[in-house]
C-alpha positions as CSV (number, residue, x, y, z in Angstrom):
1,X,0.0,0.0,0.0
2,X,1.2,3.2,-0.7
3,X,2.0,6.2,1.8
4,X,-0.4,9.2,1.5
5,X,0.6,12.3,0.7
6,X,1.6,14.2,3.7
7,X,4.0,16.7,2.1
8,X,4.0,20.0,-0.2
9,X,7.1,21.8,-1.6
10,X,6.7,25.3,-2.9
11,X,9.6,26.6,-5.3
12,X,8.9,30.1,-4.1
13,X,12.7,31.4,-4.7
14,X,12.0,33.1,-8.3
15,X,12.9,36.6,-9.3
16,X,10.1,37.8,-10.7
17,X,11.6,39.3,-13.4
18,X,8.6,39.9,-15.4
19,X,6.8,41.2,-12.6
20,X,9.3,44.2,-11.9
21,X,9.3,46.9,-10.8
22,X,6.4,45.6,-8.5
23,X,8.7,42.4,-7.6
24,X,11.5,44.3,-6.8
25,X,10.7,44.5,-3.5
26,X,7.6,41.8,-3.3
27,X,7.9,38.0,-4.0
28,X,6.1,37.5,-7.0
29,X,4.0,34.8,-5.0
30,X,2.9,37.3,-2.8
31,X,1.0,39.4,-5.3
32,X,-2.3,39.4,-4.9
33,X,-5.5,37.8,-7.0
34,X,-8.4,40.3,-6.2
35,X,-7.4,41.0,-2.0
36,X,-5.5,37.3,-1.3
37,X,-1.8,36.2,-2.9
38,X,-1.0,33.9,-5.0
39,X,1.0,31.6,-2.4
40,X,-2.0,31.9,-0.5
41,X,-4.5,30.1,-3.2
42,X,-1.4,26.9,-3.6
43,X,-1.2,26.3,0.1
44,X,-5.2,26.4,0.5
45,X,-5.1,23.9,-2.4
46,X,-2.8,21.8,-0.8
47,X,-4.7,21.4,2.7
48,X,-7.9,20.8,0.7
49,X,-5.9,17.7,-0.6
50,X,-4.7,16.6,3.0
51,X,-1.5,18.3,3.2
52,X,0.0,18.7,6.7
53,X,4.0,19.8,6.1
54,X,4.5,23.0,3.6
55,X,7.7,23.3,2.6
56,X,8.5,26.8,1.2
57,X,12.1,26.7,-1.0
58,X,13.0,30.3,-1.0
59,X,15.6,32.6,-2.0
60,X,17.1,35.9,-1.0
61,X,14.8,38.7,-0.4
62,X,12.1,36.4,0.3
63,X,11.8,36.6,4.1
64,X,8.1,38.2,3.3
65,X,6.6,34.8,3.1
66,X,7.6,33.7,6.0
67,X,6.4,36.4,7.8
68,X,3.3,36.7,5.9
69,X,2.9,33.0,7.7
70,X,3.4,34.3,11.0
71,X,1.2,35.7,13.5
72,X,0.9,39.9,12.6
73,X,0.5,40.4,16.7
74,X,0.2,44.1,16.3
75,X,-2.6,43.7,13.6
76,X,-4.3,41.0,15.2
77,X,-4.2,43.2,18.6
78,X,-5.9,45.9,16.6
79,X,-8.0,43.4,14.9
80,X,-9.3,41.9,18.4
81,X,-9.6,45.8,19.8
82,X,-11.8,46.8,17.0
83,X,-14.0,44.0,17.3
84,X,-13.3,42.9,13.6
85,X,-13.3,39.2,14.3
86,X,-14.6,38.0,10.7
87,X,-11.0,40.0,9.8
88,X,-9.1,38.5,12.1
89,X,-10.8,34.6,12.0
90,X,-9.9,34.6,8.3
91,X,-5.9,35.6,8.8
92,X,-5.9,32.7,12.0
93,X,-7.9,30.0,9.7
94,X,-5.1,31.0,6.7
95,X,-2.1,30.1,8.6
96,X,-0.7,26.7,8.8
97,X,-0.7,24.7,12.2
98,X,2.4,25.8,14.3
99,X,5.2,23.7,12.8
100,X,3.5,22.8,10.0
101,X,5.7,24.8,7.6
102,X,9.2,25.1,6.6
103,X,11.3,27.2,5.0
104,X,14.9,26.6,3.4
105,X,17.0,28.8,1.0
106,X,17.6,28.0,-2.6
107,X,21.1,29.6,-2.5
108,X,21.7,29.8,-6.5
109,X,19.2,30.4,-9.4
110,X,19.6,26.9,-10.5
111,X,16.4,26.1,-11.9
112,X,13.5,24.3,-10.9
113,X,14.7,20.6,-10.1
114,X,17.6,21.9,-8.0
115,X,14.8,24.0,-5.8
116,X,13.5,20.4,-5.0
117,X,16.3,18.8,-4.5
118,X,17.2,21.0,-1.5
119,X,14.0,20.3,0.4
120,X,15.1,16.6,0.0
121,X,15.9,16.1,3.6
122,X,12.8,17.7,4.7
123,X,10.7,15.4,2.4
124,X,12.8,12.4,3.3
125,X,11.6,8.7,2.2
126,X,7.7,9.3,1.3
127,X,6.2,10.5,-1.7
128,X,5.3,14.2,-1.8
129,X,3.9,16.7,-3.9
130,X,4.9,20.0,-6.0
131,X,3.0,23.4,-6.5
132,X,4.1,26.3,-9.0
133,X,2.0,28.9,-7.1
134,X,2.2,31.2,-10.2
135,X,0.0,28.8,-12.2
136,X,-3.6,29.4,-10.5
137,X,-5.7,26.5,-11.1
138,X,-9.6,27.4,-10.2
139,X,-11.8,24.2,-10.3
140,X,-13.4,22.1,-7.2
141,X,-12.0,19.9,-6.3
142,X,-8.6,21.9,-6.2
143,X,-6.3,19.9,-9.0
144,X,-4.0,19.0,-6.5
145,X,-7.1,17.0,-4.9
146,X,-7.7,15.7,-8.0
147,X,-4.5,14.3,-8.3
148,X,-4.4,13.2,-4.7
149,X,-7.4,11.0,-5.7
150,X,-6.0,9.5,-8.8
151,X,-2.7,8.7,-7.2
152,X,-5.0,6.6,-5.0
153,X,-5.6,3.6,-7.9
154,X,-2.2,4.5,-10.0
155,X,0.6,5.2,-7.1
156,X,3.5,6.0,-8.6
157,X,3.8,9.2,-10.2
158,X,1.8,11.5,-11.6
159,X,1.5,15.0,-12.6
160,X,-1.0,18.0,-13.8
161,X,-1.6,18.3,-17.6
162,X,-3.2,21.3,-19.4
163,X,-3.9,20.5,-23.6
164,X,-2.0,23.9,-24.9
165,X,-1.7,25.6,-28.3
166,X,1.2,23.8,-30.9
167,X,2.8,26.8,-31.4
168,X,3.2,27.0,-27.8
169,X,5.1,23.7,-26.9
170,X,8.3,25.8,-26.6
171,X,7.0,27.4,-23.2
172,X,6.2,24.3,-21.3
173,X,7.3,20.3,-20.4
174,X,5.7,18.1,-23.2
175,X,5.2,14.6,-22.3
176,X,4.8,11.8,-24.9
177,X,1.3,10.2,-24.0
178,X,0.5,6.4,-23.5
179,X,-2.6,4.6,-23.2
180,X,-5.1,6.8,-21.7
181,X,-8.1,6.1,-19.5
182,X,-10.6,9.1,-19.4
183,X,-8.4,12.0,-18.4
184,X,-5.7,9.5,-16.4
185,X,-2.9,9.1,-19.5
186,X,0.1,7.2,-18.7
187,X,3.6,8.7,-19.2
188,X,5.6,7.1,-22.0
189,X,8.2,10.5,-22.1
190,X,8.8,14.2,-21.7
191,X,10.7,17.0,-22.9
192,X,11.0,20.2,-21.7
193,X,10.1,23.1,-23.9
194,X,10.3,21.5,-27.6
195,X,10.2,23.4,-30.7
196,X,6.6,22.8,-31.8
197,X,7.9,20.2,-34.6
198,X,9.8,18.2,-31.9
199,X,7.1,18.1,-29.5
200,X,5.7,14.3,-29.1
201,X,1.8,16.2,-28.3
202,X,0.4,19.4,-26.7
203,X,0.0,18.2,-23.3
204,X,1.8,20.2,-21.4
205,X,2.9,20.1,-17.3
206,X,0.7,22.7,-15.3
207,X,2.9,23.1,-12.3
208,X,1.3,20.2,-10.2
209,X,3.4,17.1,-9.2
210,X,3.1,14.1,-7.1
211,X,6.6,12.5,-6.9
212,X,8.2,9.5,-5.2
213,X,11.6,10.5,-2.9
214,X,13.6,8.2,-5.7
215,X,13.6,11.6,-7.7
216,X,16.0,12.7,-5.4
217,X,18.6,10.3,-6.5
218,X,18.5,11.7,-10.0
219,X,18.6,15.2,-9.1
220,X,21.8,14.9,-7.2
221,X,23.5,14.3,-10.1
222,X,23.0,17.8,-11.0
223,X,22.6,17.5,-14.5
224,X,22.6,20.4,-16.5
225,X,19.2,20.7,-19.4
226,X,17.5,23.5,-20.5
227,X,18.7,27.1,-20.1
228,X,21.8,25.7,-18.7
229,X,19.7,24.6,-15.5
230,X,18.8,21.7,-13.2
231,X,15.4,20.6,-14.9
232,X,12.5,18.5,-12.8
233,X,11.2,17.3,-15.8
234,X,15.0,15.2,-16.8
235,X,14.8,14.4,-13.9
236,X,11.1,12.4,-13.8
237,X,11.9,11.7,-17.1
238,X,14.5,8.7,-15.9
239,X,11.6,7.6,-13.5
240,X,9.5,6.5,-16.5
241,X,9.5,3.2,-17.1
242,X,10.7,2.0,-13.7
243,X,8.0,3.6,-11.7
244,X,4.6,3.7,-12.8
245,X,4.0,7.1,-14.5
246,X,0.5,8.9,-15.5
247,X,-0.8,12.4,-15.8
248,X,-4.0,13.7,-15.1
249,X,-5.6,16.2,-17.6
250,X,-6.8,19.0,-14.9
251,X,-10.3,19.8,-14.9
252,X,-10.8,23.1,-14.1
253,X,-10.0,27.2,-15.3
254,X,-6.2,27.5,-15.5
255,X,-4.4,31.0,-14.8
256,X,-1.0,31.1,-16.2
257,X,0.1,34.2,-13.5
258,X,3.6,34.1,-14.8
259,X,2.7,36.7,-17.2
260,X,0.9,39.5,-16.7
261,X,-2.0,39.2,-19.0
262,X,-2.5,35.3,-16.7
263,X,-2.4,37.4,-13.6
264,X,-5.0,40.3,-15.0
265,X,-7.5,37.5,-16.1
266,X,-7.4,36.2,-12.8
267,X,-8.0,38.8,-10.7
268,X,-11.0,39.4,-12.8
269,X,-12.2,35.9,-13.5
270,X,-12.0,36.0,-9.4
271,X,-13.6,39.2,-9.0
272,X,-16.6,38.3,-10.9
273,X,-17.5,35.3,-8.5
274,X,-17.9,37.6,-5.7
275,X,-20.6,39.2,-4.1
276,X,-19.1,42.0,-2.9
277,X,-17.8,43.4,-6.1
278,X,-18.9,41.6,-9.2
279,X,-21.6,43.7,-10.2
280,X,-20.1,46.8,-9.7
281,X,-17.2,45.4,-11.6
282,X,-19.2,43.7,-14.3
283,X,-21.3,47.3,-15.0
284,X,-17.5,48.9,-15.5
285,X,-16.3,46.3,-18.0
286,X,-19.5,46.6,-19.9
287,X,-19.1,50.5,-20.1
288,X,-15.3,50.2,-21.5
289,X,-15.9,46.9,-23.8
């Protein structure tokens, strides 16, 4: 029987680059979709699919998500004083249990399998999951739930596909598809980001993973792939074939908010859904359209 899934890591230690200047002195995973951030929306995901450890990989100048973590005692105080306990209820329920979350430093930009590889020690020997926080998946269940289910029958491996534009391969991890079953598709390869001639189809990773801790042992070697950097997708790629491997075709809104025209759409696809603002909001877009 397999373990559950007890684990999260979070590759938060990013520059931002195409977020600046606002990300020069924000983490990128801290901006926000309509009034909550980014990280916010990938660690609710994860604790609606039974996480209990999130483990944040960050990098310098990135102290802000740790603290946005930790009690605010001063603004809770206030909070409490005021009698604005809706306010403060919703900052106390956000927070993960005391020692449920972890933070370590990705020392060097080294890409994104070398960000997982240094929260090895922390995941240790139990299968454990991934979140990109700037892709915002909107569907319920959360994808990550989704997946939690599905790992449930296949064990193993598996990770979040979105079906993307051919002309877009070159942004993304490709994998070459199996025998599929409804959404579940097994994993017969991947590639990360091939020209859309090389690319085996247009199923692309969306920034969700559920990995076993043998990944480790592949990262370690460092290997060098795309962009010169240490690439999670080379790295699952050696797991294929020797650990059962599927991906699960996400069912749901995806929100790539690595680029700003993702991040805009969320914030209004978001907006919309609430009560509080939608119609004043939907009256505006109407006027300008």
């Amino acid at each position: 029987m397999s373990k559950p899934i007890r684990k999260v890591v979070f590759p938060v230690a990013g520059l931002g680059t195409r977020f600046l200047p606002a990300t020069k002195s924000v983490p990128k995973e801290l901006l926000p979709v309509v009034d909550r951030p980014l990280i916010q929306y990938a660690v609710d995901e994860a604790r609606e699919a039974g996480i209990e450890h999130f483990i944040f990989v960050t990098g310098r100048g990135k102290t802000a998500i740790a603290d946005y973590f930790d009690h605010a005692y001063e603004l809770e105080q206030t909070l409490a004083a005021k009698g604005k306990t809706q306010a403060l209820n919703m900052l106390t329920q956000m927070r993960p249990p005391a020692g449920a979350a972890s933070f370590l430093r990705q020392q060097e930009p080294a890409g994104l399998g070398h960000a997982v590889w240094c929260a090895r020690d922390l995941v240790g020997d139990e299968p454990f999951a991934v979140i990109l926080a700037d892709e915002l998946l909107k569907s319920s269940p959360g994808c990550l739930a989704q997946m939690v289910e599905a790992y449930g029958t296949t064990h193993g491996n598996i990770v979040g596909l979105v079906d993307v534009p051919k002309d877009h391969t070159d942004r993304y991890g490709i994998i070459k598809p199996g025998a599929r079953d409804g959404r579940l598709v097994a994993v017969d390869g991947m590639i990360e980001k091939p020209s859309p001639d090389a690319a085996p189809s247009t199923l692309a990773l969306v920034g969700r993973y559920i990995l076993q801790p043998t990944i480790f042992e592949h990262l370690a070697r460092q290997d060098r792939g795309a962009g010169g950097e240490i690439q999670l997708t080379d790295a699952m790629a050696h797991l294929i074939g020797t650990q059962p491997f599927h991906g699960l075709e996400f069912d749901g809104v995806r929100f790539d908010c690595g680029n700003k025209v993702g991040f805009m759409a969320a914030n209004v696809a978001y907006a919309l859904e609430r009560e509080d603002m939608a119609e004043e909001l939907r009256a505006y877009l109407r006027g300008i359209l």
